[in-house]
Rosetta silent file (secondary structure, phi, psi, omega in degrees, C-alpha in Angstrom):
SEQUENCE: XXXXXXXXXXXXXXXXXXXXXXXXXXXXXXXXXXXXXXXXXXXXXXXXXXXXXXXXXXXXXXXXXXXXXXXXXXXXXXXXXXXXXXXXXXXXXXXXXXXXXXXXXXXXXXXXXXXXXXXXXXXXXXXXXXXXXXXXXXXXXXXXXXXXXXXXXXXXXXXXXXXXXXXXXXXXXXXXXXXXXXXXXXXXXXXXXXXXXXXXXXXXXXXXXXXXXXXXXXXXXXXXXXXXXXXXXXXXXXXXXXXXXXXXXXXXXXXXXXXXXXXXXXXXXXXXXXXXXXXXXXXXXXXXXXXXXXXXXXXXXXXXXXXXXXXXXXXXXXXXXXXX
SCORE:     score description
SCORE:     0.000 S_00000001
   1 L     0.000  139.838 -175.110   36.344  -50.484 -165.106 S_00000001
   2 E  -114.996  148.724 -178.886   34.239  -47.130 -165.710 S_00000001
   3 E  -140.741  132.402  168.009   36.156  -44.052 -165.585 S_00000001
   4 E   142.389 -166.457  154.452   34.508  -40.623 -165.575 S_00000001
   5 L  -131.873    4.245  172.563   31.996  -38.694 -163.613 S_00000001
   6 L   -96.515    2.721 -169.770   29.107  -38.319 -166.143 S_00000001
   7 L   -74.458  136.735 -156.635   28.440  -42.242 -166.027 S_00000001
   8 L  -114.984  161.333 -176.214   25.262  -42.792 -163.875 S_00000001
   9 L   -99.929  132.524 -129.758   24.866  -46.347 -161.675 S_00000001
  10 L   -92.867  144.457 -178.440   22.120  -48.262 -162.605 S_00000001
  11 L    81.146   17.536  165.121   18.868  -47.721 -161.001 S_00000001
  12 L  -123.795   95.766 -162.173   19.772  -44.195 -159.390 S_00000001
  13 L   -65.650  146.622  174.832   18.530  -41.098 -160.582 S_00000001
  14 L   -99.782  136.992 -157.777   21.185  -38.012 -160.691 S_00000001
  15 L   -86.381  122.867  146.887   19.733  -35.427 -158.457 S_00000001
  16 L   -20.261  127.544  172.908   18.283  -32.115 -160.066 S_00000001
  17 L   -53.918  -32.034 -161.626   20.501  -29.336 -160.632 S_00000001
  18 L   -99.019   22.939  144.558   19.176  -27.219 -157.982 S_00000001
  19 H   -60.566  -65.432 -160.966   19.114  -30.830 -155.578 S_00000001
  20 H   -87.527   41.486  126.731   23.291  -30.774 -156.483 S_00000001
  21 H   -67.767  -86.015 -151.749   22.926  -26.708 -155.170 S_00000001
  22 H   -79.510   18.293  174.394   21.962  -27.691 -151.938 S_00000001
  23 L  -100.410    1.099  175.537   23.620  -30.825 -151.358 S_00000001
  24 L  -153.916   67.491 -172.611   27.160  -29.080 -151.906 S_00000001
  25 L  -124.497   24.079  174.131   26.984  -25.361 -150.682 S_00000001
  26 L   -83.728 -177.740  172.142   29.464  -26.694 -148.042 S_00000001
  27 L   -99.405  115.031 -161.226   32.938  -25.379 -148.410 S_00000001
  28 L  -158.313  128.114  157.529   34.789  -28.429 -150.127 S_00000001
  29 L   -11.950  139.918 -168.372   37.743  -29.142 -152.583 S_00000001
  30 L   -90.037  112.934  167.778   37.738  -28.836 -156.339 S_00000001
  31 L   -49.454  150.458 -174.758   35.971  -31.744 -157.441 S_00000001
  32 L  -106.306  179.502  160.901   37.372  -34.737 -159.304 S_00000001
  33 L   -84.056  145.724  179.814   36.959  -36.794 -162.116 S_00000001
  34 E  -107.378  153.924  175.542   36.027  -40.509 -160.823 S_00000001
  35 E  -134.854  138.367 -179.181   37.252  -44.146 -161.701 S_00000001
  36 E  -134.450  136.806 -176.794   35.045  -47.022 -160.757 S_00000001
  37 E  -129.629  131.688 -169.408   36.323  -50.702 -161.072 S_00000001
  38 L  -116.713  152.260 -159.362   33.088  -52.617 -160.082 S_00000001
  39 L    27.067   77.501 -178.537   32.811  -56.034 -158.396 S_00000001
  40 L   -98.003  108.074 -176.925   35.842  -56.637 -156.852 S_00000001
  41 L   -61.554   92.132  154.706   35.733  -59.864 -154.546 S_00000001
  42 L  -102.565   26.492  170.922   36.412  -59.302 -151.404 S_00000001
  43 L   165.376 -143.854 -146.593   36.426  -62.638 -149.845 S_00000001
  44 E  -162.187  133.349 -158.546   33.536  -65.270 -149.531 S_00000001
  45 E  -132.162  171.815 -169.441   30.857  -65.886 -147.076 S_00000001
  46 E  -105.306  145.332  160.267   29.046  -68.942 -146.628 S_00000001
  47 L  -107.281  112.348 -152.215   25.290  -69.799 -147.347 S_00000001
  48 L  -116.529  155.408  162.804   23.705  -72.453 -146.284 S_00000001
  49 L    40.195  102.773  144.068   20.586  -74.937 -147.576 S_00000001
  50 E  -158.220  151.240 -176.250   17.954  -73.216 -148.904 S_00000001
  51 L    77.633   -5.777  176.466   15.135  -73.369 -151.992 S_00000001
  52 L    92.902   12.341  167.838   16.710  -76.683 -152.894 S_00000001
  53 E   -96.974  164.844  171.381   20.415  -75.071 -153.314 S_00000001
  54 L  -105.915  133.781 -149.720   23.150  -76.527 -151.428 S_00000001
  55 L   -45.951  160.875  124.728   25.375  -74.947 -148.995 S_00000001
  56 L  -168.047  158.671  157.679   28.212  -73.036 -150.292 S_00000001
  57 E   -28.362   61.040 -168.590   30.626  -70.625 -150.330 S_00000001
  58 E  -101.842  160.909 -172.280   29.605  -67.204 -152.676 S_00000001
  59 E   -65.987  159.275  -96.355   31.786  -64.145 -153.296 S_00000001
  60 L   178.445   74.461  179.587   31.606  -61.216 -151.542 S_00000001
  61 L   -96.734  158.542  153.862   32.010  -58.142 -154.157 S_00000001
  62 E  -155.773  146.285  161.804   32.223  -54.284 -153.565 S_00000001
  63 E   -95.620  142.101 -167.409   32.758  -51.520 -156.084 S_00000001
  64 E  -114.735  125.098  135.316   35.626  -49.002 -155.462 S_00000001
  65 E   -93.471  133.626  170.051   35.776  -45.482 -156.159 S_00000001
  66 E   -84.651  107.027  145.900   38.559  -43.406 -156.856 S_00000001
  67 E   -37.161  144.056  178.456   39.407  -39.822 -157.426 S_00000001
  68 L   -87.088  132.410  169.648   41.698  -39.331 -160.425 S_00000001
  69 L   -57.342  157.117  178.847   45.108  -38.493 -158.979 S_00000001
  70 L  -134.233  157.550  151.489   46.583  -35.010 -159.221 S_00000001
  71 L   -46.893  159.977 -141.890   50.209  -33.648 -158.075 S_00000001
  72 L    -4.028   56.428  165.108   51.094  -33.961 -155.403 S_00000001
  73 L   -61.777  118.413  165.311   48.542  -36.177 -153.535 S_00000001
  74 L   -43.984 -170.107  161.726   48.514  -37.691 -150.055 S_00000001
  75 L   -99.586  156.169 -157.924   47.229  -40.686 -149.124 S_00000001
  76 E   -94.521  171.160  156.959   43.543  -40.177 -149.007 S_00000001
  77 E   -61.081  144.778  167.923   40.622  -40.976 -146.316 S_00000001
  78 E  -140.980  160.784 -162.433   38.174  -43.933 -147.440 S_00000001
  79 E  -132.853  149.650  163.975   35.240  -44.671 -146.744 S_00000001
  80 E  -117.269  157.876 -176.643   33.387  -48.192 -146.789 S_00000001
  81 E  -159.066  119.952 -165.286   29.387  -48.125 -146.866 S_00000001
  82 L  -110.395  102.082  174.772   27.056  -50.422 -146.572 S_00000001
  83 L   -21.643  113.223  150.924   23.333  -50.609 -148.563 S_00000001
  84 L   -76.931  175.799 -169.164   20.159  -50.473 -146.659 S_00000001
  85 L   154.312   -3.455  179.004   17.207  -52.473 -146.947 S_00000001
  86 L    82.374   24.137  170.891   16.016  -54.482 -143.473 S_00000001
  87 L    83.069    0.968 -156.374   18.663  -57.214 -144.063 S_00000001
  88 L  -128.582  -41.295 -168.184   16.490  -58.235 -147.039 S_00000001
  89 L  -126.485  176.846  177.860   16.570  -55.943 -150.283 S_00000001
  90 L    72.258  152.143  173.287   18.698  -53.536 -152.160 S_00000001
  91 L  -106.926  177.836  179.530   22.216  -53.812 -153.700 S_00000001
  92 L   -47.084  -45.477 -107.516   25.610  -52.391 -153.836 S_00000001
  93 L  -117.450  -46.538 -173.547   24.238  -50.538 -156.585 S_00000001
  94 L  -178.298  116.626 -154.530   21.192  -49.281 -155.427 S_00000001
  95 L  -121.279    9.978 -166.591   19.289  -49.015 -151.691 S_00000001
  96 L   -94.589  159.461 -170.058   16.793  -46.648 -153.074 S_00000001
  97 L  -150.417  148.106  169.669   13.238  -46.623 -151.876 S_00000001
  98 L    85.514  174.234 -177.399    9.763  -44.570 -152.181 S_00000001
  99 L  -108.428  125.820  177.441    8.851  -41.429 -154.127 S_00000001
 100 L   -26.179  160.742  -45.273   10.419  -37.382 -153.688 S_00000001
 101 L   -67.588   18.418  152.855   10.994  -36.107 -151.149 S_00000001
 102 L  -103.909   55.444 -179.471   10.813  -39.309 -149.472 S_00000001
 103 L  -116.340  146.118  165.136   13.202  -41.021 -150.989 S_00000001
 104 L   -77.764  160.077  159.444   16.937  -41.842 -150.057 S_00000001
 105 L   -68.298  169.352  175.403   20.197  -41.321 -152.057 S_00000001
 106 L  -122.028  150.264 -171.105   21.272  -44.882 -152.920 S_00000001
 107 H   -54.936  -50.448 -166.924   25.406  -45.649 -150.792 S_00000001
 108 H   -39.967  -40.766  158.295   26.280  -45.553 -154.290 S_00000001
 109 H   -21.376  -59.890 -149.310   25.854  -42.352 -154.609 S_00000001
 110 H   -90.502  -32.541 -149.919   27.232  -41.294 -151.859 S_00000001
 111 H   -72.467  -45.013  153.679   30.034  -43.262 -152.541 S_00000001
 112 H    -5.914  -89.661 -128.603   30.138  -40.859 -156.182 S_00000001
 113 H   -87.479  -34.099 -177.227   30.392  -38.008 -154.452 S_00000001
 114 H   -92.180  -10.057  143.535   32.281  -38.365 -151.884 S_00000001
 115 L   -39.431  -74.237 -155.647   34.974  -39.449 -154.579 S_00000001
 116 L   -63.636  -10.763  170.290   34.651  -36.304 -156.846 S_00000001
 117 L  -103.566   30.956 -142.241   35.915  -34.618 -153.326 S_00000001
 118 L    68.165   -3.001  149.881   38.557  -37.230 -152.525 S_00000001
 119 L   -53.751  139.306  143.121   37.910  -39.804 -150.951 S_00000001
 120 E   -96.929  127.452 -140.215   38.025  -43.228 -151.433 S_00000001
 121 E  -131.949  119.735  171.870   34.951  -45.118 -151.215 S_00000001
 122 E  -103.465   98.105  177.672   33.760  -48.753 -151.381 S_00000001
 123 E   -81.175  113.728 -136.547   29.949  -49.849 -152.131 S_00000001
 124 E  -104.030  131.548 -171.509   30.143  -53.054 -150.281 S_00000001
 125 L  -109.438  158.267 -167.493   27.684  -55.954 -151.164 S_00000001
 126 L  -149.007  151.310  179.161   26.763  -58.436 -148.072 S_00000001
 127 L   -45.352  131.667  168.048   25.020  -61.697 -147.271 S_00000001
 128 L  -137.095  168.850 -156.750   21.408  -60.847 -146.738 S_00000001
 129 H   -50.487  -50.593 -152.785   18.521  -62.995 -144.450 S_00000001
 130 H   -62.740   -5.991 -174.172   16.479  -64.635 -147.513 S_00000001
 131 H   -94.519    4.908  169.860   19.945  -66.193 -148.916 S_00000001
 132 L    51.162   91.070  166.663   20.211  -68.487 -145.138 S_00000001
 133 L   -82.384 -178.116  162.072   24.003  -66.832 -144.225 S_00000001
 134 L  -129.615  135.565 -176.185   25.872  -68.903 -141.734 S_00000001
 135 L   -96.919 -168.190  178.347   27.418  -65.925 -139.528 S_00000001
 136 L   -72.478 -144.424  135.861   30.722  -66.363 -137.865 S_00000001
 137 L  -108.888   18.588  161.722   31.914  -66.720 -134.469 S_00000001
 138 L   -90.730  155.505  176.822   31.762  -63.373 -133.073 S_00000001
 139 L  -140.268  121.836 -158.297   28.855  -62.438 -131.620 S_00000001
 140 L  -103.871  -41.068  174.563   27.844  -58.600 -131.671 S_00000001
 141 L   -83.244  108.140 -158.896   23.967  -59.021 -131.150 S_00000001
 142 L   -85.778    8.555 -168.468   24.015  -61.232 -127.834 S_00000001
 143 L  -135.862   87.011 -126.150   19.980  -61.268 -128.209 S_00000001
 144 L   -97.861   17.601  147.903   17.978  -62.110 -131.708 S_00000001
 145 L  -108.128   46.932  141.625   14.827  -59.839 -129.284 S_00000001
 146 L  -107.307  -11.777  174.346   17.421  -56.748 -129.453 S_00000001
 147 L  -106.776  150.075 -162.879   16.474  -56.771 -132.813 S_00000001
 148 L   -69.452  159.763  172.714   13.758  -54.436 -133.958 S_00000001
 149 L  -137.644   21.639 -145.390   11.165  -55.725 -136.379 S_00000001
 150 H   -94.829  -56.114 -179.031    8.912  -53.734 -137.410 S_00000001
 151 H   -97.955  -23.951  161.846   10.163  -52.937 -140.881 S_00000001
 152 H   -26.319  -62.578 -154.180   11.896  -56.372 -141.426 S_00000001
 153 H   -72.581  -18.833 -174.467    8.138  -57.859 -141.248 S_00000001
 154 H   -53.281  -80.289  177.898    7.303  -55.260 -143.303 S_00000001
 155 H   -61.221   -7.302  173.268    9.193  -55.786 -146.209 S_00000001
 156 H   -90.001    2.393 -172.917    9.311  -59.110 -146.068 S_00000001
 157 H   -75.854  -49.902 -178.902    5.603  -58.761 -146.526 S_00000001
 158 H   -86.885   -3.373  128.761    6.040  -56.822 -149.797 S_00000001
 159 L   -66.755   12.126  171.669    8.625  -59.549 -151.241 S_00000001
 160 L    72.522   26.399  171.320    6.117  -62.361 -150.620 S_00000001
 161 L  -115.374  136.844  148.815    7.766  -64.088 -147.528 S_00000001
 162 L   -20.791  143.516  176.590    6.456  -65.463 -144.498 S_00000001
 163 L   -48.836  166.517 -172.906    7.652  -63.982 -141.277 S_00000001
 164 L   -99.416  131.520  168.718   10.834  -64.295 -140.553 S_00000001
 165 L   -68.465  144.914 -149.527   12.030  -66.355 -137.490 S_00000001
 166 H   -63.362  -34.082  177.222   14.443  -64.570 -134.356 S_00000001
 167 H   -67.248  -27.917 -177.494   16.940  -66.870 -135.573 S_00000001
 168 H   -61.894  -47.833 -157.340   16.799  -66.424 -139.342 S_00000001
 169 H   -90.833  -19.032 -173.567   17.322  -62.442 -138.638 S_00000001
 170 H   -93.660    9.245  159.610   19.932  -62.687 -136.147 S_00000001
 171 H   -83.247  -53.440  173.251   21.740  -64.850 -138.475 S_00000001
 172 H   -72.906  -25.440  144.913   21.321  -62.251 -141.290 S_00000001
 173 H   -40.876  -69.215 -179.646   22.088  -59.647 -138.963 S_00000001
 174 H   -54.836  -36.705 -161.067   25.439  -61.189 -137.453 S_00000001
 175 H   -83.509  -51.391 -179.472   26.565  -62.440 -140.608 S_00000001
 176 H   -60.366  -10.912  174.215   26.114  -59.119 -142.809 S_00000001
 177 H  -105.704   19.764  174.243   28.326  -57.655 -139.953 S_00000001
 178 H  -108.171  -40.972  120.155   31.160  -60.229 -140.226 S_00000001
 179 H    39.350 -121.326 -177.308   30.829  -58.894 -144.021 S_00000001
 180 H   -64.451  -41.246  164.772   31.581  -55.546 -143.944 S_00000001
 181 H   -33.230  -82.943 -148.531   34.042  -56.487 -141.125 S_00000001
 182 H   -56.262  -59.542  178.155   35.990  -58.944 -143.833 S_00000001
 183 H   -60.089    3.011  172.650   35.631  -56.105 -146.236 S_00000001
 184 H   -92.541  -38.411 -171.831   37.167  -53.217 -144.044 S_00000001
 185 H   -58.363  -62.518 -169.685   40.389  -55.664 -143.607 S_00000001
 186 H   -87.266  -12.168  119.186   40.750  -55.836 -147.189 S_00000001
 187 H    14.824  -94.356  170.231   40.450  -52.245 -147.444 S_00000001
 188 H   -39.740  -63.590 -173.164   43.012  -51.893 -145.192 S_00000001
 189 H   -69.591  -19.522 -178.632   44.791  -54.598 -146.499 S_00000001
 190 L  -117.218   45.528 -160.248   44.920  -52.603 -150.189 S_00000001
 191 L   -93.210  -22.775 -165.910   45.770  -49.098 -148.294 S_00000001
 192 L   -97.315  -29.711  141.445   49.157  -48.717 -150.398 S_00000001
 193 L   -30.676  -45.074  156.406   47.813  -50.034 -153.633 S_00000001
 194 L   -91.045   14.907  174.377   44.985  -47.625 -153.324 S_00000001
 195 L    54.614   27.206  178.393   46.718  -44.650 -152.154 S_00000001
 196 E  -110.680  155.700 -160.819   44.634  -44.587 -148.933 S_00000001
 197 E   -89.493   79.597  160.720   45.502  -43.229 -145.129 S_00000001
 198 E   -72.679    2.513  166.231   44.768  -46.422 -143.030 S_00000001
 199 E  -115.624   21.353  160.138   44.581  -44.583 -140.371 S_00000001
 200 E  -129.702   67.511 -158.177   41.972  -42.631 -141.584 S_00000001
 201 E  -116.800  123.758  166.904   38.956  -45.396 -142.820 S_00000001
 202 E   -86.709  146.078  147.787   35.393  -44.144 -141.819 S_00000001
 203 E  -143.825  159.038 -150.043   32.393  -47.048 -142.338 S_00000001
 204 E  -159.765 -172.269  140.159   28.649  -45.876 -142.496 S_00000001
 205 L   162.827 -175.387  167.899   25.991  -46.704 -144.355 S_00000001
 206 E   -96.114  157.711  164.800   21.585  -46.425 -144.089 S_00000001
 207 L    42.025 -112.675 -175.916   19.102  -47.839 -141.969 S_00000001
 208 L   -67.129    0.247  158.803   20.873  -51.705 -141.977 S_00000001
 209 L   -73.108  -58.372  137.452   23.779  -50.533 -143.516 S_00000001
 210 H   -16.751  -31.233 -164.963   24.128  -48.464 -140.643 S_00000001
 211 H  -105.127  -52.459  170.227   23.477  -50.774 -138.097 S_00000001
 212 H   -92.414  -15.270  177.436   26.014  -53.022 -139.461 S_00000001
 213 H   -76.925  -69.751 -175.279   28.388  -50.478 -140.016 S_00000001
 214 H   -44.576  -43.300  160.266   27.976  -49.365 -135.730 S_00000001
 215 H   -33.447  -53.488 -175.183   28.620  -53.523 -135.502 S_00000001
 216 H   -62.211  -62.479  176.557   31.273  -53.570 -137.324 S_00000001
 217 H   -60.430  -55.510  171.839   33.295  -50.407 -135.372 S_00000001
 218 H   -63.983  -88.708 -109.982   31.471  -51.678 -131.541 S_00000001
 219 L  -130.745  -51.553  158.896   31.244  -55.111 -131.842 S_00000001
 220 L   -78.227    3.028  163.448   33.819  -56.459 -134.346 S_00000001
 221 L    62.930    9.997 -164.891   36.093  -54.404 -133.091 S_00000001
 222 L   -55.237  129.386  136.166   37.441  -53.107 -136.924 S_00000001
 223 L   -28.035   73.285 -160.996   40.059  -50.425 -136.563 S_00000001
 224 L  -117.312  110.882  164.142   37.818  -47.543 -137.565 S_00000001
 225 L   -54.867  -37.602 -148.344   38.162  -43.762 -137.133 S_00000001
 226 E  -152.639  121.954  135.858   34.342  -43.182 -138.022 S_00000001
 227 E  -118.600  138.321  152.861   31.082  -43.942 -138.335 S_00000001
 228 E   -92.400  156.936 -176.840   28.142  -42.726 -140.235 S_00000001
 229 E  -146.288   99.633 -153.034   25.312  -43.703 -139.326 S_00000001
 230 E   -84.169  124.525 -179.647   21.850  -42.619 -141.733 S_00000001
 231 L    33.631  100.621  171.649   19.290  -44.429 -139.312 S_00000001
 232 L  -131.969  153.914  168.589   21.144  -46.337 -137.519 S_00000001
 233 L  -178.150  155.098 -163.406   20.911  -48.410 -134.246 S_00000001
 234 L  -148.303  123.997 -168.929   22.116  -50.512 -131.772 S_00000001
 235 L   -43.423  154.922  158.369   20.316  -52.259 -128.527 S_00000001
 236 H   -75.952  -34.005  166.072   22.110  -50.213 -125.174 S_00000001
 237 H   -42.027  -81.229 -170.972   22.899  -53.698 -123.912 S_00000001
 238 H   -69.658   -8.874  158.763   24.981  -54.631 -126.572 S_00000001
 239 H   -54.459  -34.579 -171.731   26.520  -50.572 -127.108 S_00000001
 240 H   -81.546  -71.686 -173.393   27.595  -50.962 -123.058 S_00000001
 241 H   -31.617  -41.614 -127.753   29.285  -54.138 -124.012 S_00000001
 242 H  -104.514  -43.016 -141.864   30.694  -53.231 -126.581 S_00000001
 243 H  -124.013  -39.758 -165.158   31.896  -49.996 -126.015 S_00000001
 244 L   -96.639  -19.196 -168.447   33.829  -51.054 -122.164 S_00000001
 245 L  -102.320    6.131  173.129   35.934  -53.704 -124.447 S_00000001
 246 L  -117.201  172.680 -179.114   37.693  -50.905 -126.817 S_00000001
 247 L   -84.844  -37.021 -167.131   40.573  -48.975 -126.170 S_00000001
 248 L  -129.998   90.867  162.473   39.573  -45.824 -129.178 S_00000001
 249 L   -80.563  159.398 -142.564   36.518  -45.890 -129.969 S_00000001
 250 L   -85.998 -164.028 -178.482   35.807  -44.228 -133.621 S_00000001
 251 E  -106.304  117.346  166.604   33.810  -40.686 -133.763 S_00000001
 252 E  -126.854  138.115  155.876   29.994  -41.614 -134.862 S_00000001
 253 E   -77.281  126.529  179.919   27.679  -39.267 -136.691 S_00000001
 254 E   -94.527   85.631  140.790   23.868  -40.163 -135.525 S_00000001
 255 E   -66.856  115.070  169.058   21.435  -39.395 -138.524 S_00000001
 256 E  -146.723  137.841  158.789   17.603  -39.692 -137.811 S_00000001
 257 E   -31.051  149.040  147.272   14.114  -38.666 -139.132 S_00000001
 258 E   -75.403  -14.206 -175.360   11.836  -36.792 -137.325 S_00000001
 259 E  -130.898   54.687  173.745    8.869  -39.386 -138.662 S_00000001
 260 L   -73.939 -152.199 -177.666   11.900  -42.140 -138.979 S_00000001
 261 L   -86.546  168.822 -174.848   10.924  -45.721 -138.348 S_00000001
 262 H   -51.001  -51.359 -174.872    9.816  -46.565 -134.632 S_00000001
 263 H   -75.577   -7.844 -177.314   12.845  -48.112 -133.026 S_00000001
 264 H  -114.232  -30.988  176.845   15.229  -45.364 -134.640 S_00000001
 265 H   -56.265  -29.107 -162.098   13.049  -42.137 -134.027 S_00000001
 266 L  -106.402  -47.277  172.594   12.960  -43.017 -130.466 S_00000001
 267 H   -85.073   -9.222  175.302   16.303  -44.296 -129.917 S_00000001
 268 H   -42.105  -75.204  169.047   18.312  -42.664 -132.078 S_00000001
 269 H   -42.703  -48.411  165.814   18.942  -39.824 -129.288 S_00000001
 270 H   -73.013  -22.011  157.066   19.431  -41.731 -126.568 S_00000001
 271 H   -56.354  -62.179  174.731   21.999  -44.007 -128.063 S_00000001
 272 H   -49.798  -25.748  156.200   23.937  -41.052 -129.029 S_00000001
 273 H   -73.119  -33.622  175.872   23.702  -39.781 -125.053 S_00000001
 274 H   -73.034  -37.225  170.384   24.791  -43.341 -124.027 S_00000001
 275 L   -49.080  -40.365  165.494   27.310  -43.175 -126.544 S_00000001
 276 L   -44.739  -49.954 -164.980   28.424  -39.974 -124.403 S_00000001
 277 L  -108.200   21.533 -173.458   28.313  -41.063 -121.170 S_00000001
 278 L  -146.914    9.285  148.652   30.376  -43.759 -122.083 S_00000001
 279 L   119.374   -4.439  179.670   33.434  -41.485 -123.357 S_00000001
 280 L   -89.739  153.681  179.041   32.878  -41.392 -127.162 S_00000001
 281 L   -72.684  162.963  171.741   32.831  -38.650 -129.418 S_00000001
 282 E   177.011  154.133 -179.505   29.466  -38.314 -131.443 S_00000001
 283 E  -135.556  130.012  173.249   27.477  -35.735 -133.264 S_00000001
 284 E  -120.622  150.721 -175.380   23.646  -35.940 -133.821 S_00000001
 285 E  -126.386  135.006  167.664   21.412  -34.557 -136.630 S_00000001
 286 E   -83.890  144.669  157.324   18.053  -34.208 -137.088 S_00000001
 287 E  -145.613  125.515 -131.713   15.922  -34.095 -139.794 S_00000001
 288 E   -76.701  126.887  160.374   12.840  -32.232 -139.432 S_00000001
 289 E    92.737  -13.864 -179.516    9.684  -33.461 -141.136 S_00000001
 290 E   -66.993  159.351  157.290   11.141  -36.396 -142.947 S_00000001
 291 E  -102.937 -178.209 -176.927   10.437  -40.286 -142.696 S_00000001
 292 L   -27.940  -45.246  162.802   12.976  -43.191 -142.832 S_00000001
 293 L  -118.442  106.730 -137.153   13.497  -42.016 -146.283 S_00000001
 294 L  -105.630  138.397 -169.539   15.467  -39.092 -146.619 S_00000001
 295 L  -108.310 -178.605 -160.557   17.501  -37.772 -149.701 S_00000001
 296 L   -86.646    3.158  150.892   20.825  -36.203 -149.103 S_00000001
 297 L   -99.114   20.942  154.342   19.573  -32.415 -149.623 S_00000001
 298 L   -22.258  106.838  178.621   17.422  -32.656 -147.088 S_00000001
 299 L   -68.841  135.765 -157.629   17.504  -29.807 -144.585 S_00000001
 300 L  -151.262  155.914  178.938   18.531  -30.821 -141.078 S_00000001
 301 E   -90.331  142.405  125.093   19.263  -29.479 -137.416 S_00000001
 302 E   -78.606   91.121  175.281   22.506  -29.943 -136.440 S_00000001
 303 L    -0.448  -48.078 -156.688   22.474  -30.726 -132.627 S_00000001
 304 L  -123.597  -34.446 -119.586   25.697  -28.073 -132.213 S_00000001
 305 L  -125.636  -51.338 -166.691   26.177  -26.271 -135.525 S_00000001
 306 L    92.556  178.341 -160.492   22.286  -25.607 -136.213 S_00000001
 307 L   -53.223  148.963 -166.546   20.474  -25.840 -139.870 S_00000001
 308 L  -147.505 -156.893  166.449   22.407  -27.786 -142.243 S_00000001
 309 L  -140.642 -165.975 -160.945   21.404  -30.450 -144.917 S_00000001
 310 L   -87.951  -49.475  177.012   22.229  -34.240 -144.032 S_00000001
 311 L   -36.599  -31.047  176.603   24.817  -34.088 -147.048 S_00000001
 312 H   -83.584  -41.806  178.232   26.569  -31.150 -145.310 S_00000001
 313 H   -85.535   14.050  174.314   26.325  -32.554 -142.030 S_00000001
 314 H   -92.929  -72.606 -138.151   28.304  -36.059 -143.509 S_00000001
 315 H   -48.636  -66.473 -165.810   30.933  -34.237 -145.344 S_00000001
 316 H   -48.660  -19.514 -174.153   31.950  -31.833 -142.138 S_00000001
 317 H   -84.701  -22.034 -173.608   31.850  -34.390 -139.522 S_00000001
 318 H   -58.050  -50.013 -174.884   34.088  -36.785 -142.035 S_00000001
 319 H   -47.715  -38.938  175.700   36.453  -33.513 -142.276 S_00000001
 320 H   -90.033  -13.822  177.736   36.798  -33.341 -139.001 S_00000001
 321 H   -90.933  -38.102 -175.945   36.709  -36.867 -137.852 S_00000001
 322 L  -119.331   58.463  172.915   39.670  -38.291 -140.513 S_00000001
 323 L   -78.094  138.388  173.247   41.369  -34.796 -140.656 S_00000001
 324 L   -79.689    0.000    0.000   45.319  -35.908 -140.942 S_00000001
């Protein structure tokens, strides 16, 4: 267990003072001191044959932050968040990619920060494609051609793998979103132990963290107030499905580039109108000049609100989405 708020997470650079100006010139809470207990297992997902390993069962970790309690605290909001990377790269730990200003925050970060204001926050680690998952038996992507593939082939290009086949991804797809699923439950399942408001749990995350996090809310069906969603996306097929089978559907925030990747620059908007037209709350933000990867002082339009930064436009929609 790490306790503090100067300790940094490995493989993330702490943002320039006048970066942590404009990523918290929001109106917000007197920051805390943080406690991080790191790899906590929250269940066990299966893997199967590959490389000359044999099928099995491996844990399932996430690291949890805390705020240090104060008098008289409620029980807080949490947040779960899930690492980008195309189903393929990045950790709990650290999603970051590219050079300033096109670089992302890493969840971990986020997961910091939005501690030191109160929250409780879990950076969730998940089954990814090159480890051969076996997913479950829900099925949130009914089509392995709903999913885009443009930076999947990419990156698997720069780790030194062969394309991938539609079944290989829509096995690492379904399966990182049964995942984050298992890991909202225990969440959930540790709301009085962890002083958290189960009826106010958000899940988010970037690009495929994102993606499985809208799975996860839509398509597993997770008790959720909220999602963010930093490039995020989901086919319209399976959103209309998806979407006519809940009773509440959560509040989703819509992040996207103006130079994001293909399938989220273009759809990004139009999900979020379908999202609309189909009775859910949602808020979308732009952000103007950026590519996929965008750090969290970014400046951004807010659809209703006007300029913002993406970091500004998280915290307020969480305030207002798990207000108690």
């Amino acid at each position: 267990m790490t306790c503090g708020s100067g300790g940094k997470s490995p493989g993330i650079r702490a943002p320039r003072s006048t970066e942590r100006k404009a990523i918290l010139n929001v109106a917000q809470p007197a920051r805390r001191d943080v406690q991080i207990q790191r790899d906590i297992v929250y269940g066990t997902g299966i893997v199967r044959p590959v490389a000359g390993r044999p099928a099995h069962a491996r844990e399932l970790k996430l690291d949890l932050y805390q705020p240090l309690p104060t008098a008289g605290d409620g029980p807080r909001p949490a947040l779960v968040l899930a690492f980008g990377g195309a189903f393929h790269r990045g950790t709990k730990e650290d999603d970051t990619f590219g050079e300033p200003p096109n670089r992302n925050h890493a969840i971990a970060w986020y997961c910091r920060e939005f501690a030191r204001l109160g929250y409780v926050a879990c950076s969730i680690d998940y089954r990814l494609v090159p480890e051969n998952p076996e997913p479950g038996d829900t099925v949130v992507v009914a089509s392995a051609a709903h999913i885009p593939r443009s930076r999947v082939d990419a990156v698997r290009g720069m780790l030194g793998l062969p394309p991938a086949s539609d079944d290989m991804l829509w096995r690492g797809v379904e399966a990182a979103c049964d995942d984050m699923a298992l890991a909202v439950r225990y969440v959930r399942a540790h709301a009085g132990a962890w002083h958290i408001d189960p009826g106010r749990i958000a899940v988010g995350g970037f690009s495929a963290g994102a993606r499985t996090a809208l799975n996860v809310a839509l398509g597993e069906r997770e008790r959720v107030a909220a999602v963010v969603a930093l490039s995020g996306y989901m086919h319209e097929d399976d959103l209309k499905r998806h979407v006519a089978a809940l009773d509440r559907p959560p509040a989703v925030l819509g992040i996207y580039a103006e130079h994001d990747l293909d399938y989220i620059a273009g759809n990004c908007p139009r999900m979020i109108e379908r999202m609309r037209e189909l009775g859910m709350t949602c808020e979308a933000v732009r952000v103007p000049g950026a590519t996929h990867f965008y750090p969290a002082h970014a400046r951004a339009l807010h659809e209703r609100d006007g300029p913002t930064t993406v970091w500004d436009a998280i915290a307020g929609f969480l305030r207002r989405a798990l207000a108690a």
